[in-house]
N, CA and C atoms of all chains as a GROMACS GRO file, in nm:
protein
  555
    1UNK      N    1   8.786   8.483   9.820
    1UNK     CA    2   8.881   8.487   9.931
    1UNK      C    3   8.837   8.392  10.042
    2UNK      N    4   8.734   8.370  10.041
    2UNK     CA    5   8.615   8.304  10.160
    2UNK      C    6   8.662   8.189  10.139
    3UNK      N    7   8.668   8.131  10.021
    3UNK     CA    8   8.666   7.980   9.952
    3UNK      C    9   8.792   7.902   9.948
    4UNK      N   10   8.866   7.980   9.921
    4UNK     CA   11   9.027   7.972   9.905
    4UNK      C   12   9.175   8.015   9.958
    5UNK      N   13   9.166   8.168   9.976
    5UNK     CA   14   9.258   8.186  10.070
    5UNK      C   15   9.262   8.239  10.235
    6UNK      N   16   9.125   8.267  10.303
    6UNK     CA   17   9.134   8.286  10.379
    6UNK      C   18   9.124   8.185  10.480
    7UNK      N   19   9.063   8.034  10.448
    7UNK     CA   20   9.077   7.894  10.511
    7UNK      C   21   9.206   7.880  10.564
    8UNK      N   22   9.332   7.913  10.432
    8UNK     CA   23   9.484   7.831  10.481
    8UNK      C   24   9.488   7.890  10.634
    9UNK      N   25   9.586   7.771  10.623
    9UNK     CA   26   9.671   7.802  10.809
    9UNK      C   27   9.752   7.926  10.800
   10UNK      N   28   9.811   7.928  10.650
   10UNK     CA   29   9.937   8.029  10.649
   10UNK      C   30   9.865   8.178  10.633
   11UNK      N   31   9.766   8.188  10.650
   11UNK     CA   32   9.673   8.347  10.616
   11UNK      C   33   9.621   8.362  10.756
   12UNK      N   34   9.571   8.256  10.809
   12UNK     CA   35   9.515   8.247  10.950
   12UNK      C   36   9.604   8.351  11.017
   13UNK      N   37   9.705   8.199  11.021
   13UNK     CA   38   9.833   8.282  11.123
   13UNK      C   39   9.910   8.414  11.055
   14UNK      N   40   9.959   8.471  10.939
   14UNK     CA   41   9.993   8.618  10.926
   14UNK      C   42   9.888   8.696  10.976
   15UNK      N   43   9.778   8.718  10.966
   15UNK     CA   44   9.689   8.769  10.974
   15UNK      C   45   9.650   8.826  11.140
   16UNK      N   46   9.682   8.709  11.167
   16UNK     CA   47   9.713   8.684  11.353
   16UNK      C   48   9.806   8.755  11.389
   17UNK      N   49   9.914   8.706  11.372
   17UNK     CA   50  10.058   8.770  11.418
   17UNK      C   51  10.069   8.958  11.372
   18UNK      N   52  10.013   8.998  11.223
   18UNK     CA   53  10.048   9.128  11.199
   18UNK      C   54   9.933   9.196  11.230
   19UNK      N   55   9.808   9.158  11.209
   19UNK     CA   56   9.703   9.260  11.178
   19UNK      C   57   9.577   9.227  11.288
   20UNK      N   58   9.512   9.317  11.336
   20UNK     CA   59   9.360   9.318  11.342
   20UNK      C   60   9.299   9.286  11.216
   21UNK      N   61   9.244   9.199  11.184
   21UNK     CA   62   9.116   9.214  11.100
   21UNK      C   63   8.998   9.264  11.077
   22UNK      N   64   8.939   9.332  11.014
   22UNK     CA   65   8.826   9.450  11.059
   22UNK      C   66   8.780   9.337  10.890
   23UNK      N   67   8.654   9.316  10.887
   23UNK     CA   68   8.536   9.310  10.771
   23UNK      C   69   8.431   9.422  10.727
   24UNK      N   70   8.420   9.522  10.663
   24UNK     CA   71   8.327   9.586  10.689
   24UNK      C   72   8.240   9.549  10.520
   25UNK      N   73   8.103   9.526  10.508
   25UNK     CA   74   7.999   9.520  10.423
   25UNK      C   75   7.984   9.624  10.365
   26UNK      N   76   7.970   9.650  10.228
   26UNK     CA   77   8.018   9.774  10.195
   26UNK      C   78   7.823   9.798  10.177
   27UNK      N   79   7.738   9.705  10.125
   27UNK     CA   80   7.617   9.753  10.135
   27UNK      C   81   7.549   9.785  10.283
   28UNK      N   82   7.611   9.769  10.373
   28UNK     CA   83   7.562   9.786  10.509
   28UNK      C   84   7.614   9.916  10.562
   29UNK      N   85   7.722  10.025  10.515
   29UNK     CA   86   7.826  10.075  10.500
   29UNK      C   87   7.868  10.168  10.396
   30UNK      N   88   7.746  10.212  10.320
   30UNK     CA   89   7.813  10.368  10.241
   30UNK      C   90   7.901  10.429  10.267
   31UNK      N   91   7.893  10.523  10.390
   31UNK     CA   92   7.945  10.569  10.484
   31UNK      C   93   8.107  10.575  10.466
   32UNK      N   94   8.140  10.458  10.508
   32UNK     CA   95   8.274  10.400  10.494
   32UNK      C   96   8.354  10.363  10.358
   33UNK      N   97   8.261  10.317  10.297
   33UNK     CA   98   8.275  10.330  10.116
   33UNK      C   99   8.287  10.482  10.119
   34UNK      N  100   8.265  10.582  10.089
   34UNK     CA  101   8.268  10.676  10.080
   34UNK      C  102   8.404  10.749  10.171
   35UNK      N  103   8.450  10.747  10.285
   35UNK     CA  104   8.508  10.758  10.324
   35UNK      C  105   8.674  10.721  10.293
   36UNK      N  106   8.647  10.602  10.279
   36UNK     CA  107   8.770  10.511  10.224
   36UNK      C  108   8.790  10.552  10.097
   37UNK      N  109   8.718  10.553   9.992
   37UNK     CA  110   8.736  10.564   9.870
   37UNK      C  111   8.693  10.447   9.769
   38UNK      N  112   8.621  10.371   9.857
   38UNK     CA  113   8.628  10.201   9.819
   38UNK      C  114   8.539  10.212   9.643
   39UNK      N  115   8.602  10.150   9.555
   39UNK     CA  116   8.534  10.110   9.423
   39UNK      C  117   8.523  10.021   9.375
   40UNK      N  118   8.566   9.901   9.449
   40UNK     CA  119   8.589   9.766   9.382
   40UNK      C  120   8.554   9.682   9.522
   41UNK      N  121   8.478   9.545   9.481
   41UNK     CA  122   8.501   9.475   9.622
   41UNK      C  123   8.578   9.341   9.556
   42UNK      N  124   8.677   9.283   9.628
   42UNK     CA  125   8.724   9.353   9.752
   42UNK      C  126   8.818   9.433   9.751
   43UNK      N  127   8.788   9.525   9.834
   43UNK     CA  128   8.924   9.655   9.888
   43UNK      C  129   8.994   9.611   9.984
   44UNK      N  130   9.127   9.602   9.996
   44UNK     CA  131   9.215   9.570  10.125
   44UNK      C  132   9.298   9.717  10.121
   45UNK      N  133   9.273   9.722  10.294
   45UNK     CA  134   9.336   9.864  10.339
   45UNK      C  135   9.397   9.838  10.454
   46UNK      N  136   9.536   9.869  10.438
   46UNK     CA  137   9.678   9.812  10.571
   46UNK      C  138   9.651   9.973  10.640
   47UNK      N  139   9.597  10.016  10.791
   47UNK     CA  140   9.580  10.151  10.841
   47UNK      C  141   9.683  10.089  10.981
   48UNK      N  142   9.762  10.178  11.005
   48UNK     CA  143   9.861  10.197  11.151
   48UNK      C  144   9.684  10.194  11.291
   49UNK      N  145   9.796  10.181  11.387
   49UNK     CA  146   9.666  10.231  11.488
   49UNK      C  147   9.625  10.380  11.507
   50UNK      N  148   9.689  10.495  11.406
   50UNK     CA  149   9.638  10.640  11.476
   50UNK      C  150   9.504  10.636  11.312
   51UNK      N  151   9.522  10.525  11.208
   51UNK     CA  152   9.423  10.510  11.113
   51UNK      C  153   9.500  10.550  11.006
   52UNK      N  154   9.582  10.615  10.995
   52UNK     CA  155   9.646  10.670  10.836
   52UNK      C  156   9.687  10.533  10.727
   53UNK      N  157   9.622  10.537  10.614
   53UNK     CA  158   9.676  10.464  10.535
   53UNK      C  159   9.767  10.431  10.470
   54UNK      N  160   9.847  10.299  10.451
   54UNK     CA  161   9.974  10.257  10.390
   54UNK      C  162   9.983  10.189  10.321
   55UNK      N  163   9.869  10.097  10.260
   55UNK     CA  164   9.860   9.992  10.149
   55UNK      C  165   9.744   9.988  10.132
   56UNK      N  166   9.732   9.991   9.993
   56UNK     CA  167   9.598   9.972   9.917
   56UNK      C  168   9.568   9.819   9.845
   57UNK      N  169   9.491   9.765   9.833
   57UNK     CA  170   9.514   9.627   9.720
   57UNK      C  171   9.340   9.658   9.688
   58UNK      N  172   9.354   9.600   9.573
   58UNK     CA  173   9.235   9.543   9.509
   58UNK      C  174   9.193   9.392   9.444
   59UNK      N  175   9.111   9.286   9.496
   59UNK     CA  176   9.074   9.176   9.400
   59UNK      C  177   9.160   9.094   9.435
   60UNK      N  178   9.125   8.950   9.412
   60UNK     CA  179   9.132   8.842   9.504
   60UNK      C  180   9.280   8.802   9.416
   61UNK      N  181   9.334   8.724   9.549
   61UNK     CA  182   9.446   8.679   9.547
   61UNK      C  183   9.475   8.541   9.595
   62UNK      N  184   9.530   8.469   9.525
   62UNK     CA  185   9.561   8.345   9.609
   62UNK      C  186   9.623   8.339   9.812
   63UNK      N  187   9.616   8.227   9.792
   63UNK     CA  188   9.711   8.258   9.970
   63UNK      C  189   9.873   8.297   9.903
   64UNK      N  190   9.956   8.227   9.845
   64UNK     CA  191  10.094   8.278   9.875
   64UNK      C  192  10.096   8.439   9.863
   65UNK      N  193  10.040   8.492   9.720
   65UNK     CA  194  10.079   8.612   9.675
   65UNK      C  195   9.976   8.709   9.762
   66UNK      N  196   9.857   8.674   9.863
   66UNK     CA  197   9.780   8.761   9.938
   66UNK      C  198   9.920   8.749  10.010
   67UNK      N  199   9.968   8.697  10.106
   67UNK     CA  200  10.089   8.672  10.180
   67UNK      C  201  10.209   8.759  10.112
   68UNK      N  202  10.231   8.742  10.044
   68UNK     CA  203  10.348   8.855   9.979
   68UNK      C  204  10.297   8.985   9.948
   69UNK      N  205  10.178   9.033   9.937
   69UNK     CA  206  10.116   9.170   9.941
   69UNK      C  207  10.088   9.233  10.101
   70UNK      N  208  10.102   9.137  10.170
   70UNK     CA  209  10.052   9.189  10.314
   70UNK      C  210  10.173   9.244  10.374
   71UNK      N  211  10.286   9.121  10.298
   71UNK     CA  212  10.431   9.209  10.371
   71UNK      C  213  10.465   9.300  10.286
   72UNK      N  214  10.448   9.340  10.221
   72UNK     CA  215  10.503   9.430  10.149
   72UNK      C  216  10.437   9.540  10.207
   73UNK      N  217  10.298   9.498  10.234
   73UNK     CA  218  10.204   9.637  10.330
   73UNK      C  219  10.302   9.685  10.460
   74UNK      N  220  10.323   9.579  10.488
   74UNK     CA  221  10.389   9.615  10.610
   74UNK      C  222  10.542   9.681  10.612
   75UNK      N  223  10.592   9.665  10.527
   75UNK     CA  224  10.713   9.680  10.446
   75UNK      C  225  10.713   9.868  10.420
   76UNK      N  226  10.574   9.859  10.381
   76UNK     CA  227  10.523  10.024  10.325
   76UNK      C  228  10.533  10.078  10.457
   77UNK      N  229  10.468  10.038  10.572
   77UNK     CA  230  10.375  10.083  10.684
   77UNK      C  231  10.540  10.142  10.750
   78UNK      N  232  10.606  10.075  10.758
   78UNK     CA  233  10.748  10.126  10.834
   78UNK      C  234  10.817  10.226  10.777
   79UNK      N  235  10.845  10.174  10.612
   79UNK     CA  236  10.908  10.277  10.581
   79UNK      C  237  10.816  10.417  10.558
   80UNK      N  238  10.675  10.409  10.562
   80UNK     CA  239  10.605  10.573  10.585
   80UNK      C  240  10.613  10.596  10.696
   81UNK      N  241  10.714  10.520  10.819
   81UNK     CA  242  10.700  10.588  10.961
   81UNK      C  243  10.856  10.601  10.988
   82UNK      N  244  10.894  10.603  10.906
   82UNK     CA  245  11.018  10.561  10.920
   82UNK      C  246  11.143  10.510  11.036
   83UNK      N  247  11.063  10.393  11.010
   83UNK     CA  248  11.131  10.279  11.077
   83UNK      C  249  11.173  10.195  11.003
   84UNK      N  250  11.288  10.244  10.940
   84UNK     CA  251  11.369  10.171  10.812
   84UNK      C  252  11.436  10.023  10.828
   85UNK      N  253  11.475   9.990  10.962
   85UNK     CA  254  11.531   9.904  10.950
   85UNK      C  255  11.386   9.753  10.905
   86UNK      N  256  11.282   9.832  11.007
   86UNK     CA  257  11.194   9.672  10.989
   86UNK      C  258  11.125   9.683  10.885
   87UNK      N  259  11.143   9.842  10.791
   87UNK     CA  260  11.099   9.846  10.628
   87UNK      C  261  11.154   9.739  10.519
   88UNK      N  262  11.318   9.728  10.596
   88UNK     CA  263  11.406   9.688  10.466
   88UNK      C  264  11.365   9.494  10.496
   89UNK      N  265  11.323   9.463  10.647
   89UNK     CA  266  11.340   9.367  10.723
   89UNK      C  267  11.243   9.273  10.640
   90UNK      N  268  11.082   9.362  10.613
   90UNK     CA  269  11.014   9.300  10.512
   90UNK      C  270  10.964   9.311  10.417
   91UNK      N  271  11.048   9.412  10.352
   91UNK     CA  272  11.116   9.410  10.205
   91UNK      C  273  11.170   9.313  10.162
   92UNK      N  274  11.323   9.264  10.221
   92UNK     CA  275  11.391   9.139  10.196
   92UNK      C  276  11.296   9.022  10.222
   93UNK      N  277  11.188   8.993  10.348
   93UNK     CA  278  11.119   8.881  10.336
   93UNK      C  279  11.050   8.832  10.230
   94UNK      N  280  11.006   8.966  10.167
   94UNK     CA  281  10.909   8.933  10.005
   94UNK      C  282  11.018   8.914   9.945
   95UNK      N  283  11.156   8.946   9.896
   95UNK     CA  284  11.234   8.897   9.819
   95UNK      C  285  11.254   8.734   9.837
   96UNK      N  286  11.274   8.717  10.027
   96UNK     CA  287  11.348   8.606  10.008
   96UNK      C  288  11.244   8.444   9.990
   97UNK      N  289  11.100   8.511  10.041
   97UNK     CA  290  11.034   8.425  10.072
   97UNK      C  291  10.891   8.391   9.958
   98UNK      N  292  10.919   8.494   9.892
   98UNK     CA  293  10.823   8.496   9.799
   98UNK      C  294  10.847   8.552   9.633
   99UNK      N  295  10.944   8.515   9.582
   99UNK     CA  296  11.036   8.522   9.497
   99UNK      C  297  10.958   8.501   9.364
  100UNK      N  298  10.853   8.443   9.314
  100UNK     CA  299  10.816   8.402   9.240
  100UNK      C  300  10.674   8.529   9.216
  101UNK      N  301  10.694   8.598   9.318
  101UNK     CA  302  10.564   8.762   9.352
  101UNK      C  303  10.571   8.804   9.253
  102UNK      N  304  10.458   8.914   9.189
  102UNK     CA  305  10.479   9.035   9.097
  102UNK      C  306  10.538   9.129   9.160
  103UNK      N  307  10.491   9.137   9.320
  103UNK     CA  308  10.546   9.262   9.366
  103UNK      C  309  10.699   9.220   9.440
  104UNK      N  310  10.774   9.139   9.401
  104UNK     CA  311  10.957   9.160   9.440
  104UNK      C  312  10.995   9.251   9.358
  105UNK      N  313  10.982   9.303   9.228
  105UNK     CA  314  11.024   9.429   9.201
  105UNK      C  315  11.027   9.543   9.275
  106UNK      N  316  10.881   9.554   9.312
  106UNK     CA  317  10.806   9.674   9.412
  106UNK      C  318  10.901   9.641   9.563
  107UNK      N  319  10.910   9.568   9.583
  107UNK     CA  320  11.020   9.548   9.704
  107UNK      C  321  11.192   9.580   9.697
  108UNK      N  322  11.167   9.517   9.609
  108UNK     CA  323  11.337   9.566   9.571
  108UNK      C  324  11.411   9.697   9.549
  109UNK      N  325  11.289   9.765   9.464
  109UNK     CA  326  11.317   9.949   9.471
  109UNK      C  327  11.284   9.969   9.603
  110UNK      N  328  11.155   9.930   9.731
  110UNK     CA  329  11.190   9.988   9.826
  110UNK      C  330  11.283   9.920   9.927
  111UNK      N  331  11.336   9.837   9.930
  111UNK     CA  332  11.419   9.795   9.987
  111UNK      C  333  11.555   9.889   9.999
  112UNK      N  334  11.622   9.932   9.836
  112UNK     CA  335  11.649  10.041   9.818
  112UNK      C  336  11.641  10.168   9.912
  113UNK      N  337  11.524  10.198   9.873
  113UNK     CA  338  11.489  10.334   9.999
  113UNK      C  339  11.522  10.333  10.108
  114UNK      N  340  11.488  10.154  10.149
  114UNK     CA  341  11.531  10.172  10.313
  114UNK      C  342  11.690  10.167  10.362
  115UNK      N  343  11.745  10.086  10.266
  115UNK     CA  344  11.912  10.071  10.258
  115UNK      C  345  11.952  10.224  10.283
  116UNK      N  346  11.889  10.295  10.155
  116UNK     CA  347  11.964  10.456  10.132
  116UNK      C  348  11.904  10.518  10.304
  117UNK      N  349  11.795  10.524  10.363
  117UNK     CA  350  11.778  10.622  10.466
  117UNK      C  351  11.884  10.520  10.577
  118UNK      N  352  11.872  10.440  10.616
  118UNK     CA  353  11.974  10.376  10.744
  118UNK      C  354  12.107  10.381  10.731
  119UNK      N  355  12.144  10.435  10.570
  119UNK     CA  356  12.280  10.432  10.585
  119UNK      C  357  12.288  10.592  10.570
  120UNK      N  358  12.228  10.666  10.579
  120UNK     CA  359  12.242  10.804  10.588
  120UNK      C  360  12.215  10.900  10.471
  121UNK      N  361  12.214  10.789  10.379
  121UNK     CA  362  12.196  10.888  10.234
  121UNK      C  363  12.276  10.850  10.149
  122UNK      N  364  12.394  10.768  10.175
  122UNK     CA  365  12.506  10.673  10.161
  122UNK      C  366  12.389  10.602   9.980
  123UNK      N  367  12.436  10.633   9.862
  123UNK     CA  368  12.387  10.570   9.765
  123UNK      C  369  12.421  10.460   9.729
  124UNK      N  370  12.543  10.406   9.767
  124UNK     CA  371  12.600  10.262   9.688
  124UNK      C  372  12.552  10.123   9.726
  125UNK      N  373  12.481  10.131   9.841
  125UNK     CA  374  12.362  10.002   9.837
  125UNK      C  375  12.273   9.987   9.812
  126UNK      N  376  12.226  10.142   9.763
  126UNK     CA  377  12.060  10.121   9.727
  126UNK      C  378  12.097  10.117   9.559
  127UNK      N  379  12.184  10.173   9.503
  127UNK     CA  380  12.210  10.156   9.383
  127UNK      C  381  12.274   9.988   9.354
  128UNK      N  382  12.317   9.957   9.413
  128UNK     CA  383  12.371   9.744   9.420
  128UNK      C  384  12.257   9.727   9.446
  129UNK      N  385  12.113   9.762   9.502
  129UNK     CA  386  11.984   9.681   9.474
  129UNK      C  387  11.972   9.728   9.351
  130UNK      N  388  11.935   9.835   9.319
  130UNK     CA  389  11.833   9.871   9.194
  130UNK      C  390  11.906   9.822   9.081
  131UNK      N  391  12.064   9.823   9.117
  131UNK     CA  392  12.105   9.750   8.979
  131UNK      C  393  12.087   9.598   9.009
  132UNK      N  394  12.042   9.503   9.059
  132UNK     CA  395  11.963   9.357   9.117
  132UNK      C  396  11.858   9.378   9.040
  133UNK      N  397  11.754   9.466   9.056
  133UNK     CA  398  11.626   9.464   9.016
  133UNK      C  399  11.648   9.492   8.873
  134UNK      N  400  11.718   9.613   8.845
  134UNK     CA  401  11.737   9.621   8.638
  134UNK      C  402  11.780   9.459   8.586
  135UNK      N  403  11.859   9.415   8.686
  135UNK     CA  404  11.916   9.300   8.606
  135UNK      C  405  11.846   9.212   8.615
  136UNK      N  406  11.731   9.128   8.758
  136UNK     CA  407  11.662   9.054   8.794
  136UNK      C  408  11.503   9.054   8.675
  137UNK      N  409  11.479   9.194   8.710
  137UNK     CA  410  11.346   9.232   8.665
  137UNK      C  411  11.347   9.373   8.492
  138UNK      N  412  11.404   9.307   8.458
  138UNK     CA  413  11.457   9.474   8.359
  138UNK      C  414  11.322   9.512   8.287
  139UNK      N  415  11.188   9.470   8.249
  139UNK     CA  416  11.057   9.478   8.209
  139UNK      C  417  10.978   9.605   8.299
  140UNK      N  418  11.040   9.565   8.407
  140UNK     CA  419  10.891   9.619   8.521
  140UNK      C  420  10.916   9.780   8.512
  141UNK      N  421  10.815   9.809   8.567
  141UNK     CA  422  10.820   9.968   8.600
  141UNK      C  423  10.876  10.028   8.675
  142UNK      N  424  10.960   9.950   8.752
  142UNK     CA  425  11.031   9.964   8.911
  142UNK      C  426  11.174   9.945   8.829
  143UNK      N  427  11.181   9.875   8.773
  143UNK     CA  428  11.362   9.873   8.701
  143UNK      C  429  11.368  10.006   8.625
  144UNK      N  430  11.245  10.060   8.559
  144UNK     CA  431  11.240  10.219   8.487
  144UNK      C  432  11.310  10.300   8.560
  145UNK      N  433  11.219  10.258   8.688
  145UNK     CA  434  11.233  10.387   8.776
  145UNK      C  435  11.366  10.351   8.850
  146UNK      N  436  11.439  10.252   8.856
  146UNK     CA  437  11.544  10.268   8.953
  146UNK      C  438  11.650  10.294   8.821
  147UNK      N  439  11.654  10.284   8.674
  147UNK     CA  440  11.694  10.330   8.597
  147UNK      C  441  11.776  10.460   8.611
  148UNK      N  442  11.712  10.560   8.710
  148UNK     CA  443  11.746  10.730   8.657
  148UNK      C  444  11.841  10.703   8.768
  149UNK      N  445  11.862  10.614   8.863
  149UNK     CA  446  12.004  10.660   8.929
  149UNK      C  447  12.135  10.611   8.882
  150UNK      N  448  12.103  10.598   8.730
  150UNK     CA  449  12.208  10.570   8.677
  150UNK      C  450  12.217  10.650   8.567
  151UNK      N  451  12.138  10.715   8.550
  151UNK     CA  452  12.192  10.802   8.386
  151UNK      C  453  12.309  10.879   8.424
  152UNK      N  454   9.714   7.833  11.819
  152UNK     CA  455   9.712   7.931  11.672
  152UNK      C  456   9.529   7.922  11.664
  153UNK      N  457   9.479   8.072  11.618
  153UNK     CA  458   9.337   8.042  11.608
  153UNK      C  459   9.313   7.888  11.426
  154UNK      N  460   9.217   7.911  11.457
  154UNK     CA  461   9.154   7.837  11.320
  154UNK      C  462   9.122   7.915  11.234
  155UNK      N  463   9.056   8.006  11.235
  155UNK     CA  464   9.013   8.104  11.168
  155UNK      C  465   9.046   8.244  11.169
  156UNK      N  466   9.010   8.314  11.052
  156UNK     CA  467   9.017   8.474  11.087
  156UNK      C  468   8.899   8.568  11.236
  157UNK      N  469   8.942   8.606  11.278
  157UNK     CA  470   8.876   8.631  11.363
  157UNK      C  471   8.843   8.792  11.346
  158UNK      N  472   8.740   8.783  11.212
  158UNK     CA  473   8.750   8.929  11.172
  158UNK      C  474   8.664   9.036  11.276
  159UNK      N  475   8.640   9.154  11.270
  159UNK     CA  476   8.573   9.234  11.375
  159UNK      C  477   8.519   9.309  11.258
  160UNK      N  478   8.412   9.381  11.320
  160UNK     CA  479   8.351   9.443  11.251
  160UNK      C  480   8.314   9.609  11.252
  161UNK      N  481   8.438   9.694  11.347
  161UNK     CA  482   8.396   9.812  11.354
  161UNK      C  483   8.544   9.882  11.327
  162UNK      N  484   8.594   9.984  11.237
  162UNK     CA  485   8.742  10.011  11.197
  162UNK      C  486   8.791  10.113  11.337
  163UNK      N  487   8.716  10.162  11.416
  163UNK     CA  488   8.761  10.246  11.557
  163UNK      C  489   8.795  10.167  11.645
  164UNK      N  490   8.718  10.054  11.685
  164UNK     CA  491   8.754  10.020  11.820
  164UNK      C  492   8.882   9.914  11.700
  165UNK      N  493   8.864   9.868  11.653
  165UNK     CA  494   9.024   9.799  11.586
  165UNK      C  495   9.109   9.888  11.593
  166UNK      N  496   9.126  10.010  11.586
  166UNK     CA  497   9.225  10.089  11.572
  166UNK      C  498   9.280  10.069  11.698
  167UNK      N  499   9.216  10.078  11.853
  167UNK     CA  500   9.246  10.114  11.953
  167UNK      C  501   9.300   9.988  12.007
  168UNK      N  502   9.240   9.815  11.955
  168UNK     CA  503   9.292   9.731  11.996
  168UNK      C  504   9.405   9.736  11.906
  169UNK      N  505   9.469   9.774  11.784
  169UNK     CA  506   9.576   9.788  11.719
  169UNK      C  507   9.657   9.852  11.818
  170UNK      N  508   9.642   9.940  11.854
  170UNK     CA  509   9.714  10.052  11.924
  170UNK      C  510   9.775   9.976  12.064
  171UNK      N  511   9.703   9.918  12.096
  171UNK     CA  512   9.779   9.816  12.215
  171UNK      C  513   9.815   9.707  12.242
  172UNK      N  514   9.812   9.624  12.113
  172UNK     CA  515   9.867   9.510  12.021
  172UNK      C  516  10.006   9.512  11.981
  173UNK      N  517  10.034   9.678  11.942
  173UNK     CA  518  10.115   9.708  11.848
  173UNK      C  519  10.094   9.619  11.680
  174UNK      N  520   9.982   9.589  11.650
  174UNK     CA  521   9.936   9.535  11.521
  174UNK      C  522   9.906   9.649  11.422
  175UNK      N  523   9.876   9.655  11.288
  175UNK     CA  524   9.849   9.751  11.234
  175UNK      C  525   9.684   9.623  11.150
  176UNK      N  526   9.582   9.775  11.107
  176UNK     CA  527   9.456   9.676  11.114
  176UNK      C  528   9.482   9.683  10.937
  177UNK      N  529   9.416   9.592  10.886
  177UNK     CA  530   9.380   9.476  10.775
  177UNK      C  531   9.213   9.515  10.776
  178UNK      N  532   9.189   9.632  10.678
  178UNK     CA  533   9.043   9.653  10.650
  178UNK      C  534   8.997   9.587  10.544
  179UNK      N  535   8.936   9.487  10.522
  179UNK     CA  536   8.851   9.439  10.390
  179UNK      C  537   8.720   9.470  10.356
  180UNK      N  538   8.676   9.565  10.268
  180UNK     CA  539   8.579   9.573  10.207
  180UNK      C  540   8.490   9.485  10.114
  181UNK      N  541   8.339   9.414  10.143
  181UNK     CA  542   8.358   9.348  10.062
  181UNK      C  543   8.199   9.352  10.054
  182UNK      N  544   8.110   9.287   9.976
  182UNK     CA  545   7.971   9.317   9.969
  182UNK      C  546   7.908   9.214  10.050
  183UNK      N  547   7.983   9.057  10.004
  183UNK     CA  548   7.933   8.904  10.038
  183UNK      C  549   8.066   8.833  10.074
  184UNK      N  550   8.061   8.754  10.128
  184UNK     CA  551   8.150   8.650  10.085
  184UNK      C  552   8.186   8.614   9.975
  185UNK      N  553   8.343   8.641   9.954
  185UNK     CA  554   8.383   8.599   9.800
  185UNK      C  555   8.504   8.493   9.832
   0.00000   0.00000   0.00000
């Protein structure tokens, strides 16, 4: 990550704009390994400011797709607070901006979620995504699962 | 725009500069530089 994606400009600046950065050494740091749950280095953990966790990642990533996992963190972080609109806001950014992701599936079912809570419960836009994603992505585990709102 | 990450090194007091940022914190676990 040292070598490769944390140099770019484009990691600099997300990184800037959304997050504190915290480093913690996991041999300096049981403690916190233990705490966290950490088993792999590296662990990336997206925490709100009261600390509760909302995204997990494991193992190195290039810059674009570290960049498309961070919004999608953030994507998570809203819709577990539910603040749907800026859930769905960068949900669609990983769709629109990072299209070529593993995780636009994983966006697209929650994008879904966030459509269905802002419109009240209202199903026919979150079902016009998930049927996007069966048709876009029909392999993944996320087209499975958006599957059952159609049997 | 900084140059670099300007990582910190303690997950409490990040929380509290999160908290009045309105940022949410970016914990990396890691042994070395990778």
């Amino acid at each position: 990550m040292d070598a490769v994606t944390y140099p770019q400009d484009q990691i600099v600046a997300f990184i800037h704009d959304y997050f504190v950065p915290v480093r913690i050494h996991t041999d300096a740091h049981p403690e916190l390994c233990a705490k966290y749950h950490v088993a792999w280095t590296p662990t990336f953990l997206v925490l709100d400011p009261d600390g509760t966790e909302h995204y997990r990642d494991i193992g190195y990533l290039p810059p674009a797709d570290f960049v498309a996992h961070l919004t999608l963190a953030l994507g998570h972080t809203a819709l577990e607070q539910k603040d749907y609109a800026t859930a769905a806001k960068f949900f669609q950014t990983v769709i629109d901006r990072h299209g070529s992701s593993e995780v636009v599936p994983e966006a697209l079912y929650c994008l879904g979620i966030a459509k269905n809570r802002i419109s009240g419960g209202t199903a026919d836009e979150r079902k016009a995504i998930w049927g996007r994603l069966m048709e876009t992505h029909p392999k993944s585990d996320w087209a499975k699962k958006a599957s059952s709102a159609f049997d | 725009m900084a140059k670099e990450i300007a990582w910190k090194s303690e997950i409490e007091s990040s929380l509290k500069e999160a908290k009045a940022s309105g940022k949410g914190v970016l914990v990396e676990f890691n042994h070395a530089p990778s």
